[in-house]
C-alpha positions as CSV (number, residue, x, y, z in Angstrom):
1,X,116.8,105.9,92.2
2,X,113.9,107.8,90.5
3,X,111.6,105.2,92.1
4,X,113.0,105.3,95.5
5,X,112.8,109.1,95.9
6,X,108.8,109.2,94.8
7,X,108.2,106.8,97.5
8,X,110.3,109.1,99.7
9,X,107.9,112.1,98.7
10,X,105.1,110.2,99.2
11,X,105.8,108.6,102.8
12,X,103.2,109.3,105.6
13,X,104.5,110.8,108.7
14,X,102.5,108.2,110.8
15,X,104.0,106.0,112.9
16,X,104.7,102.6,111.3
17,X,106.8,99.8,110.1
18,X,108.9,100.0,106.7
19,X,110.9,97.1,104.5
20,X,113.1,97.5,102.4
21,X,113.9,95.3,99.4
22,X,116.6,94.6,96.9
23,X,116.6,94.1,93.1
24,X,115.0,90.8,93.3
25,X,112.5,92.0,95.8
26,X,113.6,90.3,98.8
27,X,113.0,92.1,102.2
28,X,116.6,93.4,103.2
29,X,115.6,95.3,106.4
30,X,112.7,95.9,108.5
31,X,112.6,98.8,110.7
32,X,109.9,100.7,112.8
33,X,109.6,104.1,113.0
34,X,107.8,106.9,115.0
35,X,107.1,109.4,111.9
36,X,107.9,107.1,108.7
37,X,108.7,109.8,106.7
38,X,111.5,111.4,108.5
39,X,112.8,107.9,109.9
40,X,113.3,106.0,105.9
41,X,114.2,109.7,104.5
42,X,116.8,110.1,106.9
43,X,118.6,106.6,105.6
44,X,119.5,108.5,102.2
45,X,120.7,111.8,104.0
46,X,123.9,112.8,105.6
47,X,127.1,110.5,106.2
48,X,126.5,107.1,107.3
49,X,128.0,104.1,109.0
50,X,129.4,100.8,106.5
51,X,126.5,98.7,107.1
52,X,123.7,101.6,106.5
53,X,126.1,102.5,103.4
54,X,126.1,98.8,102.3
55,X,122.1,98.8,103.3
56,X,121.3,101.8,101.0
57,X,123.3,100.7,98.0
58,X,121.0,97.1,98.0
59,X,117.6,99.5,98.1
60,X,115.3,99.0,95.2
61,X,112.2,99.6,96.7
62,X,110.5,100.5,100.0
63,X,107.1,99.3,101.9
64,X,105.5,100.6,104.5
65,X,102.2,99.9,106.9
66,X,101.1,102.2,109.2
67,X,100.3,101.5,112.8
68,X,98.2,103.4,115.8
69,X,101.3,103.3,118.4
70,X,104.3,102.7,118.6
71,X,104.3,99.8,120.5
72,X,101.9,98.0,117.6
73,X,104.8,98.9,115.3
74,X,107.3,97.6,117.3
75,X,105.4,94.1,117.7
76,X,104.8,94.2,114.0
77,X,108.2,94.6,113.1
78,X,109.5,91.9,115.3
79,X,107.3,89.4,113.9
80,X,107.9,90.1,109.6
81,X,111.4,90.3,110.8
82,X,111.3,87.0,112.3
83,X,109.0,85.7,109.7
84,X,111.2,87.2,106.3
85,X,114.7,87.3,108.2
86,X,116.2,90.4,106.5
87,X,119.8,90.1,105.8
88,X,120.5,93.3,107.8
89,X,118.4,92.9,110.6
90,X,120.3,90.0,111.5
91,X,122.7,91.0,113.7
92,X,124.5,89.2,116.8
93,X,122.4,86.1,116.7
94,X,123.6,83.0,117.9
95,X,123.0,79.2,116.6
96,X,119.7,80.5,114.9
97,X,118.1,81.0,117.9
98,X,116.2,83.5,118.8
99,X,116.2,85.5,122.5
100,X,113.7,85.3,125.1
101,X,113.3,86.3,128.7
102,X,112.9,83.8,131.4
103,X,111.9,84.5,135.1
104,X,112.4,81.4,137.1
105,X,109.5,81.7,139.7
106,X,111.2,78.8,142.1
107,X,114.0,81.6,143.1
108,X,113.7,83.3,146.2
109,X,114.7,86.4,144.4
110,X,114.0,86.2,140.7
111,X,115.7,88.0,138.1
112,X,115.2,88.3,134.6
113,X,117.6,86.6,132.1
114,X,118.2,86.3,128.6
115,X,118.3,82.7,127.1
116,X,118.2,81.2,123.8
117,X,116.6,77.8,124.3
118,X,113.0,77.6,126.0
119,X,113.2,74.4,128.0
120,X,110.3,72.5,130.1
121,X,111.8,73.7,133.5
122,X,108.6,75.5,135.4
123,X,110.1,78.7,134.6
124,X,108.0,81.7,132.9
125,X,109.6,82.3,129.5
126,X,108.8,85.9,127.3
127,X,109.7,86.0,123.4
128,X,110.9,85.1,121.5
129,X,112.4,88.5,120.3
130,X,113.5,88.7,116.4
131,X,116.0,91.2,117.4
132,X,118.5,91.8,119.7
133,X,117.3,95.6,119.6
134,X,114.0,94.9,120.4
135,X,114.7,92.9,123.2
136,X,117.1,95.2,124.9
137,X,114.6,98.5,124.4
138,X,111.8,95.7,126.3
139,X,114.4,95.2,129.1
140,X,115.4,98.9,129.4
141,X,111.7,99.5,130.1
142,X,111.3,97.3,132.3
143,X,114.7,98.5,134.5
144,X,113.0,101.7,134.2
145,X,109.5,100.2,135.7
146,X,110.1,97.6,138.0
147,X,113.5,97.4,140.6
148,X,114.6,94.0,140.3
149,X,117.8,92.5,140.8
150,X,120.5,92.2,137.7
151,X,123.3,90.6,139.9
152,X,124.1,86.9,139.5
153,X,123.4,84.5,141.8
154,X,126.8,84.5,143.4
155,X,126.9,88.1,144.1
156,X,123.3,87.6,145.8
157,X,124.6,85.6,148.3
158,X,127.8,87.2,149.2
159,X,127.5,90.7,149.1
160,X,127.6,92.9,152.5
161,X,126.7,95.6,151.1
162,X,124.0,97.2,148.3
163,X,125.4,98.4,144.9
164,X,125.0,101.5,143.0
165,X,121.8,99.9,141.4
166,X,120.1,100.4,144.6
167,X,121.8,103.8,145.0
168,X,120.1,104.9,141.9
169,X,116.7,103.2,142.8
170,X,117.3,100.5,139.7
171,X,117.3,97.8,142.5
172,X,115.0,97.0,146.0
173,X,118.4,95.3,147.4
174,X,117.2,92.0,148.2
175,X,121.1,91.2,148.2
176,X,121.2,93.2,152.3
177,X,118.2,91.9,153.4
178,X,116.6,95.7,152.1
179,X,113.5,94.1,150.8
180,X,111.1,90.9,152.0
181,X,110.6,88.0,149.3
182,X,106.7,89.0,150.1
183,X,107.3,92.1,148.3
184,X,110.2,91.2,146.2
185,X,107.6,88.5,145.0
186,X,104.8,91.5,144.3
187,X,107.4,93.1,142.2
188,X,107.8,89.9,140.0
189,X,103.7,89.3,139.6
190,X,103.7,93.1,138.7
191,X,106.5,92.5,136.0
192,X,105.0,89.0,134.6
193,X,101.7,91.0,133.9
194,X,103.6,93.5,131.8
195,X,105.4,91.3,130.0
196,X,102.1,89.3,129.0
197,X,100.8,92.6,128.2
198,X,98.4,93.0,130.8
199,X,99.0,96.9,131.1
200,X,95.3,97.7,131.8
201,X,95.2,95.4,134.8
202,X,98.8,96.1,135.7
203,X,97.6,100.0,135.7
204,X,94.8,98.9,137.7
205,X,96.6,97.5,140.4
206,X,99.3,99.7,140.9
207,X,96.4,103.0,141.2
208,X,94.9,100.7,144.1
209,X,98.3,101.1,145.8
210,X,99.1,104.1,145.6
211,X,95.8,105.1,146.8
212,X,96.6,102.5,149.9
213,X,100.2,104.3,150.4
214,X,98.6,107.7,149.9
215,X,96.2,106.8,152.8
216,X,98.7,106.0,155.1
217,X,100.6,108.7,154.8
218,X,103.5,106.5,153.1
219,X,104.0,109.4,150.2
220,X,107.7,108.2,149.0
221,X,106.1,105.2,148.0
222,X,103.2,106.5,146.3
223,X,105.4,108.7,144.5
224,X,107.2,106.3,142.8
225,X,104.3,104.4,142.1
226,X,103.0,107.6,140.2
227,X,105.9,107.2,138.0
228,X,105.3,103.6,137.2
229,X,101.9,104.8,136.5
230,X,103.2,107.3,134.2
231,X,105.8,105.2,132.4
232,X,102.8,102.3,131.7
233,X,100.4,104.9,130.5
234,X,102.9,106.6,128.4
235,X,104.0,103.9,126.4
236,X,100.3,102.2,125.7
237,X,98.6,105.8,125.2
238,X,97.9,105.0,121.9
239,X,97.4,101.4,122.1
240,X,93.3,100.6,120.4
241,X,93.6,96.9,121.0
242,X,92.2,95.7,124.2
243,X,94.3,92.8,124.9
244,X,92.4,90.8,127.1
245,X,89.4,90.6,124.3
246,X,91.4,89.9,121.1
247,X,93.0,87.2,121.2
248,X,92.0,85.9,117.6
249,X,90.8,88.6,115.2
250,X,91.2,89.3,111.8
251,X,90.5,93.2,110.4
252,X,89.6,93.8,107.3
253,X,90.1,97.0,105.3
254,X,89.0,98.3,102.1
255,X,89.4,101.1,99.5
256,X,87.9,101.4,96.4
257,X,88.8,102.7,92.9
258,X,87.5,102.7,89.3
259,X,88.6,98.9,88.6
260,X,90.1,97.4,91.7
261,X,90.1,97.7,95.2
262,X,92.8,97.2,97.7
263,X,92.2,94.4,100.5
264,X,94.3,95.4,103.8
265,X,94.0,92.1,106.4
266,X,95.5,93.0,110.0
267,X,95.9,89.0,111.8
268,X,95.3,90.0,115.7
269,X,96.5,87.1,118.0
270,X,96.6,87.2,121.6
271,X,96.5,91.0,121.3
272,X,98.7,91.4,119.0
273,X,99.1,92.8,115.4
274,X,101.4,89.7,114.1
275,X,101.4,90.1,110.1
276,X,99.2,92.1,107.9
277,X,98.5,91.1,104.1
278,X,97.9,92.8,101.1
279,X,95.2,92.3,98.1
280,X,94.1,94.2,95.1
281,X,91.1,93.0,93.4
282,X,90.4,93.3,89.9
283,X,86.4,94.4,89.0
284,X,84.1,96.2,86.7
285,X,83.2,99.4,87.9
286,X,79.9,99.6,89.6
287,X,80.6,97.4,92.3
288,X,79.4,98.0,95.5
289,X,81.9,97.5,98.6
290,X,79.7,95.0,100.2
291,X,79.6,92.4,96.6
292,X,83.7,93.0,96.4
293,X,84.5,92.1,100.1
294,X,82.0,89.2,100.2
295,X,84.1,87.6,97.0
296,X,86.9,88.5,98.8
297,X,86.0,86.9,101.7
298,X,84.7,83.6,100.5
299,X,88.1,83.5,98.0
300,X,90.6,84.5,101.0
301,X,88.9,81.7,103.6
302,X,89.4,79.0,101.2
303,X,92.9,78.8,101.6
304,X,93.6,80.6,104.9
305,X,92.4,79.5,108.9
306,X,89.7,81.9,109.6
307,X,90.1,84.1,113.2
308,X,87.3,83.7,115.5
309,X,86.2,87.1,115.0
310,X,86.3,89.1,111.7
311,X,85.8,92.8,111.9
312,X,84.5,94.3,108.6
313,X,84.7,97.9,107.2
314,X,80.9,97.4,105.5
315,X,77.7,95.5,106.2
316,X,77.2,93.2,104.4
317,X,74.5,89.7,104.7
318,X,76.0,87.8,107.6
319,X,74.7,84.9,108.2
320,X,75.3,83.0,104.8
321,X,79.0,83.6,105.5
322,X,78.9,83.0,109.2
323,X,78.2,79.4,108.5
324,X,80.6,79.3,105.8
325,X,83.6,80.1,107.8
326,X,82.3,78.3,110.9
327,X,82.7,75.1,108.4
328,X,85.6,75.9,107.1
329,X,87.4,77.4,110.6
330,X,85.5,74.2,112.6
331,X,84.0,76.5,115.3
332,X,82.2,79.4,115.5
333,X,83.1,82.3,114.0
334,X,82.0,86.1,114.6
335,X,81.5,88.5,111.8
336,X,80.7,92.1,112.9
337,X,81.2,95.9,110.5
338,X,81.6,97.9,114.1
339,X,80.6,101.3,114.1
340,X,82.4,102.9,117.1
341,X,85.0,102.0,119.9
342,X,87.9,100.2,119.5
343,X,86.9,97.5,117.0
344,X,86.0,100.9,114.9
345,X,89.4,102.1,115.5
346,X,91.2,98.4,114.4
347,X,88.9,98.9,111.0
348,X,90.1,102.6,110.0
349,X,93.7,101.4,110.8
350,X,93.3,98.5,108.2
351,X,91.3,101.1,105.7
352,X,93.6,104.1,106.4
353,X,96.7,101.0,105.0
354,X,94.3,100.0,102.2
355,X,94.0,103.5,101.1
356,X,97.7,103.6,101.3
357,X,98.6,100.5,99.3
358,X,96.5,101.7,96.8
359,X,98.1,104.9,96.2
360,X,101.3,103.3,96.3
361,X,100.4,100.4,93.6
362,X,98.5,103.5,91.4
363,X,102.2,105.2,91.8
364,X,104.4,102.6,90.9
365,X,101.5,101.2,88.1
366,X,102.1,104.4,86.4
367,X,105.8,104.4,87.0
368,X,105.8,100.8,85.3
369,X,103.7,102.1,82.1
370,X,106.1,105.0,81.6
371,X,109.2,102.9,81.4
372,X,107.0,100.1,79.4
373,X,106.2,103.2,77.1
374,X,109.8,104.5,76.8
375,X,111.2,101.4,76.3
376,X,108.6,100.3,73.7
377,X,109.6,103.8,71.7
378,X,113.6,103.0,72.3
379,X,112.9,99.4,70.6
380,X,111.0,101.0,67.6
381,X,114.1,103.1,67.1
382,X,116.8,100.8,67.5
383,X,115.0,98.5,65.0
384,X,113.5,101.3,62.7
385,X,110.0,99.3,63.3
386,X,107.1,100.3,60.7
387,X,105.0,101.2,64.0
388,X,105.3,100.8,67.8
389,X,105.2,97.5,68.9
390,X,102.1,97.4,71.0
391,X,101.3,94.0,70.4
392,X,104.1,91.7,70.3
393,X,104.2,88.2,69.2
394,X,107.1,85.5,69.6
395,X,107.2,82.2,68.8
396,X,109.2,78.7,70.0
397,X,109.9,74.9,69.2
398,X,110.2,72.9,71.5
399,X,111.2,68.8,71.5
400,X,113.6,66.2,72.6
401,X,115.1,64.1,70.0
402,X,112.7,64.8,67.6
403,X,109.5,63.5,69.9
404,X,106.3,65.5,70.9
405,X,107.4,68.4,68.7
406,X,105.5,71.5,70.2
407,X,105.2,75.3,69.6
408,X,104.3,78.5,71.6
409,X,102.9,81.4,70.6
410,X,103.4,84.1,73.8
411,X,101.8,87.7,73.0
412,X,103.1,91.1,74.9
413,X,100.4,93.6,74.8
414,X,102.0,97.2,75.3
415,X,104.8,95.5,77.4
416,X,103.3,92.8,79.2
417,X,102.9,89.4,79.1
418,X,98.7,89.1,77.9
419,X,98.1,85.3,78.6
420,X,94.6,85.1,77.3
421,X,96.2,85.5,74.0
422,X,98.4,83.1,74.3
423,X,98.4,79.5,72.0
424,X,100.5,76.5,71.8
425,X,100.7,74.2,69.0
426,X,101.5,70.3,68.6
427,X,103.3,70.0,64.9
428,X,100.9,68.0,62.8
429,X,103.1,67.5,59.6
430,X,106.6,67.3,60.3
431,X,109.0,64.3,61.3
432,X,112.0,64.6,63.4
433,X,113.9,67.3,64.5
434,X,113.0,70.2,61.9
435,X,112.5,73.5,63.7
436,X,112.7,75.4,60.4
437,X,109.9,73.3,59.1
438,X,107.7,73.3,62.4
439,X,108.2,77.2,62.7
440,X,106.6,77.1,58.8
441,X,103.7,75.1,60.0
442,X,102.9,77.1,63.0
443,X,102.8,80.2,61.9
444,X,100.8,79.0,58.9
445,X,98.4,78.1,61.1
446,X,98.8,81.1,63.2
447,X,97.9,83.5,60.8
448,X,95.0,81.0,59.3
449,X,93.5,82.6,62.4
450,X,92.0,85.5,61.3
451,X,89.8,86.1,65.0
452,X,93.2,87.5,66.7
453,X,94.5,90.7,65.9
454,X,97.9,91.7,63.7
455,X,101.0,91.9,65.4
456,X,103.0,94.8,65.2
457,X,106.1,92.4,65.6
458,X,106.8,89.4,65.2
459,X,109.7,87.3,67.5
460,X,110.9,83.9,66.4
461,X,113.6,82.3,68.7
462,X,116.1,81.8,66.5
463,X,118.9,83.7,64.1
464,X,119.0,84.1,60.2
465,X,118.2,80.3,58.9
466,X,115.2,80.4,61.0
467,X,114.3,84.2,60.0
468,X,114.8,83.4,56.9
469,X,112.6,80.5,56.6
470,X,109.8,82.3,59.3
471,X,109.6,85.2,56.4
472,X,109.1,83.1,53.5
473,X,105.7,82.1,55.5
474,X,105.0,85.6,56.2
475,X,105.0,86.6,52.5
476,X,103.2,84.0,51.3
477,X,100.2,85.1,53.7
478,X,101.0,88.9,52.2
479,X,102.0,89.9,55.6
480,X,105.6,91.9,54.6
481,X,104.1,94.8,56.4
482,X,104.4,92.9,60.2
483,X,108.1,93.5,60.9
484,X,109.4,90.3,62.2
485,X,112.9,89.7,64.0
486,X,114.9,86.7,64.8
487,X,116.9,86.9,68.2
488,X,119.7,84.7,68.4
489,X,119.9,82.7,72.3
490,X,123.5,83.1,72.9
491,X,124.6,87.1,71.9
492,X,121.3,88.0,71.9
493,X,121.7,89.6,68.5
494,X,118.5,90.6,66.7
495,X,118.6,90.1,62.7
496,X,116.0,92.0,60.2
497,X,115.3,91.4,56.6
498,X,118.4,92.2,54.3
499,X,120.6,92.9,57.7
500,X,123.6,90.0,57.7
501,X,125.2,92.2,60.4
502,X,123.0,92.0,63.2
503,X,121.5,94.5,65.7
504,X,122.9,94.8,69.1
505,X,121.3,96.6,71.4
506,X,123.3,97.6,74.6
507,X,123.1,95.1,77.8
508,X,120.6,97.1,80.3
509,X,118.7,98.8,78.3
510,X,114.7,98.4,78.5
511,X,114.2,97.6,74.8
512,X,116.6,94.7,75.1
513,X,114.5,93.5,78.0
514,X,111.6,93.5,76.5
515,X,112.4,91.3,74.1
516,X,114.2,89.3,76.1
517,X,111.7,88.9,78.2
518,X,109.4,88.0,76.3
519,X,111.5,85.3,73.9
520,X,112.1,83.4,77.7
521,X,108.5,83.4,78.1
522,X,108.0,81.9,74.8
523,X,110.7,79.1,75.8
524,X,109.3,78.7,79.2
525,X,105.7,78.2,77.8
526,X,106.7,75.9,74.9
527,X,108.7,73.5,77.4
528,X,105.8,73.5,80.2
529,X,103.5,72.0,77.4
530,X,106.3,69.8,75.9
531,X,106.3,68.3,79.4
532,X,102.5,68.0,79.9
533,X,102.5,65.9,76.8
534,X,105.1,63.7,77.6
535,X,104.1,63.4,81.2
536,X,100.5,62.3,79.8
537,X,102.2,59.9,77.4
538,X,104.3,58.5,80.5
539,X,100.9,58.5,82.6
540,X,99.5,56.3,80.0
541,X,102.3,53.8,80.0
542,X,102.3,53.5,83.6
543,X,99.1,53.4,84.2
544,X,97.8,51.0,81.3
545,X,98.2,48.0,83.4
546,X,96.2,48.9,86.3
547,X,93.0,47.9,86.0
548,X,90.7,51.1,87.1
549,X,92.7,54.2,85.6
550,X,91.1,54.9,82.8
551,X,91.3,58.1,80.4
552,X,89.2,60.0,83.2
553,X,91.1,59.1,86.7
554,X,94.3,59.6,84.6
555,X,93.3,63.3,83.7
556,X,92.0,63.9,87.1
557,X,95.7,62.3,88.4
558,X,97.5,64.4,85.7
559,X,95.5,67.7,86.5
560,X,95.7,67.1,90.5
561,X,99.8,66.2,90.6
562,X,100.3,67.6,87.3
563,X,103.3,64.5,86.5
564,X,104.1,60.8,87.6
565,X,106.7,62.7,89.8
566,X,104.2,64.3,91.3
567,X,101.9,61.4,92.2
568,X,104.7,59.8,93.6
569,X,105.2,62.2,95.8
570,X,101.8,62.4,97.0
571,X,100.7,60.2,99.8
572,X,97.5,57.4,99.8
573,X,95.2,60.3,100.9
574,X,95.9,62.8,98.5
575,X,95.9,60.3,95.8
576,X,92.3,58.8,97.4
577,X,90.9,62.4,97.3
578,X,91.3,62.7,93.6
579,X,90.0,59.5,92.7
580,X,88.0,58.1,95.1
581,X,88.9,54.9,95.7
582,X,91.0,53.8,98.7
583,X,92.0,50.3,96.9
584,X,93.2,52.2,94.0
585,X,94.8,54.5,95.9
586,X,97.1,52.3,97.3
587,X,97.5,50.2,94.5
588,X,99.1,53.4,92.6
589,X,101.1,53.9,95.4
590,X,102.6,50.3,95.4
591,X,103.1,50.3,91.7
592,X,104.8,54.3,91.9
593,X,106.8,53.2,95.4
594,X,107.6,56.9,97.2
């Protein structure tokens, strides 16, 4: 809970859209809010219904990106719900489909209705919505807009007289002849532009109008044409995206520390903020803006469709990268750092939610050390360790039968995994299945090593036999200063020199995970290179009788599909790319079968 409530303190009032996760960080709920900071705070205040009571209990953490309007926020929200489909946003949804609005242009009087299948009919279909709420709040806007018939068809043709709709001005009364299909049908065009999110134009149009009423002395009319006005203008006041000029942009935004810089990427498609992404970039200090978001760029665009225009927070040299993404997007592509006017305003959005990330990931970094520091301290004292632990190493054998015997060596440096420093091993000098005997050889040869530093602890995977047998090696190397442990798999029991008894240390706490953890990297890192050798080994046999694969397309093969499962799965192209060779190719394939 002590997490939760510093990202409560530390929420923006800005209007945006939050997720929530759960333990294993999956998005629970997406929501939108007007001030952010009163909207998520208000979730842990006060009584509350089941379902927010159920929501809140499930809350681990909380995310947040902030957004000019609320109409960006509500588009923004529809599509990560859509795209992530929080348990708790979904709510009344039927066959897995989801709602859109369809206005069939072919009826005399149209009408808007809600359907869950778009179909090829002619008709003009809007959506589809993610929620049920969001589509409802776009049809109460529109009721309060444009006055268009709700009735059904039936009730069109048979009624004498209007109904209260039309008594509150909700309806033109098409139903009693009230209104012609000529201006019925100027009511639909009006609401189709709204819908497409043609608000400038729609705004245009209606001003022309009411100017025309106005001049003819038809004031009622104008009047309520003022209110559309007002209505339109109010909801897209703050709207910066000029929808009928963005239809493919990407923002970027930046902010820069001391060692890494946070990469906010806002995806703009047919004028709308769709998905937004998040970086951080790791760097020494010194780097200017412009060399950190041109690696960004040329890494990002490797792996992702460039927009056709990319609006950057810095100038940097455009023209080697225009070509680049041109190639890789297979048009042209516009790069521009604007300096004023909407684009501007698009840019400091996506900096202002750089800036933000930042903080966020500085907040939880130091959150993360803290608990990595207590729990390092709690392990020291549940163990009586000669020092802290700092640098942790634990060890694994790995084989099947007594085959391709193989060892890991994973190293935790102040609580986290530190993979440069990590080593595996293929057992040299014993036969069969021996893991006392291969634990002897490898950490002979570990501490043979003298270019890596001294553990404060060592870990083997394993209880007293293998302990025992782990700190014979130890002494002999005059290393009976290291403490070492052994941690048996199923009770998760750690043993010490001279303690028959065992150590438990209580389920939950962080000192038990730590070294949890970091014996199940140890396994998982001993069995992925058990399997690369065998998969080699099976390559090998496989491939021996086609002539062709030698030692170097069979390393290419292995490195590309990393097993013979893999290639299998590939098809003739994918295999054709690595090797180059379309005869080949196909011959593999033939031989593998799918």
């Amino acid at each position: 809970m002590e997490k939760i409530e510093k990202k409560l303190r530390s929420l923006p009032t800005d209007p945006g859209v939050y997720e929530m996760f759960d333990e294993k960080g999956k998005i629970i709920y997406v929501g939108k809010a007007v001030n952010l900071k009163n909207r998520v705070s208000s979730y842990f205040k006060g009584t509350k219904d089941s379902k927010t009571t159920a929501l809140v209990d499930k809350i681990r953490d909380i995310n947040w990106t902030i957004t000019s309007s609320e109409v960006e926020a509500l588009i923004l929200e529809s599509n990560l719900i859509k795209e992530n489909k929080p348990k708790y946003n979904i709510i009344l949804r039927d066959d897995k489909h989801y709602p859109y609005l369809k206005i069939d242009l072919k009826d005399r009087f149209p009408k808007i209705q809600v359907v869950r299948r778009k179909i090829n009919d002619g008709a003009q279909y809007f959506g589809p919505y993610a929620t049920i709420g969001g589509m409802k709040g776009v049809l109460k806007v529109i009721e309060a807009i444009f006055p268009l018939r709700t009735c059904s068809d039936n009730e069109l043709k048979h009624r004498s007289r209007p109904c209260l709709q039309y008594q509150i001005k909700r309806c033109t009364g098409p139903c009693v002849g009230l209104t012609t299909e000529e201006e019925y049908k100027i009511l639909i065009e009006e609401t189709v532009m709204f819908l497409k999110g043609k608000e400038k134009e729609l705004i245009k149009e209606l001003r022309w109008k009411m100017a025309e009423y106005s001049k003819n002395m038809e004031f009622e009319k104008a009047a309520k044409i003022r209110d559309q006005i007002e209505i339109i203008s109010k909801l897209t006041a703050n709207q910066i995206i000029d929808k009928g000029h963005a239809k493919e942009r990407d923002v970027i935004g930046l902010y820069e520390g001391e060692k890494k810089t946070s990469v906010m990427i806002f995806f703009i498609r047919d004028g709308n903020i769709i998905n937004k992404e998040n970086y951080f970039l790791e760097h020494p200090p010194g780097e200017t803006k412009g060399d950190v978001l041109k690696a960004f760029i040329e890494q990002y665009y490797l792996n992702h469709t460039p927009g056709k225009e990319i609006l950057l927070p810095v100038l940097i040299e455009f023209e080697e990268l225009k070509d680049y993404l041109s190639y890789l997007r297979g048009s042209k592509v516009i790069l521009s750092a604007p300096q004023k006017g909407e684009k501007k305003q698009l840019v400091d959005l996506a900096n202002m939610n750089a800036i933000e990330k930042y903080r966020e990931g500085e907040e939880v970094r130091l959150m993360k050390e803290k608990e990595i520091e207590d729990g390092l301290l709690a392990l020291q004292n549940y163990l009586s360790l000669k020092k802290l632990p700092s640098r942790i190493e634990c060890y694994d054998i790995s084989n099947i039968s007594g085959t391709n015997i193989v060892a890991s060596m994973v190293v935790f440096t102040n609580g986290q995994a530190d993979k440069k420093e990590y080593r595996k091993f293929k057992i040299r000098t014993v036969e069969g299945a021996n893991d006392f005997k291969s634990m002897e050889e490898v950490l002979s040869r570990r501490f043979r090593m003298a270019e890596l530093p001294t553990p404060d602890l060592v870990v083997i995977d394993g209880g007293k036999g293998q302990l025992s047998s782990s700190l014979k090696i130890m002494k002999s190397y005059g290393l009976e200063d290291i403490d070492i442990l052994g941690l048996a798999k199923k009770e998760e029991i750690l043993f010490k020199e001279g303690d028959s008894e065992g150590i438990f240390i209580p389920r939950g706490e962080k000192a038990l995970h730590i070294v949890t953890a970091i014996r199940d990297e140890a396994h998982r890192f001993a069995i992925t290179y058990h399997r690369t050798i065998r998969d080699k080994e099976m390559i090998a046999s496989v491939f021996d009788e086609i002539e062709g694969v030698g030692p170097k397309r069979k390393k290419l093969l292995l490195n590309e599909f990393g097993s013979v499962g893999g290639i299998r799965k590939a098809n003739i192209d994918d295999i054709y790319r690595v090797i180059g060779n379309e005869k080949l190719a196909r011959k593999i394939k033939d031989i593998l079968g799918d």
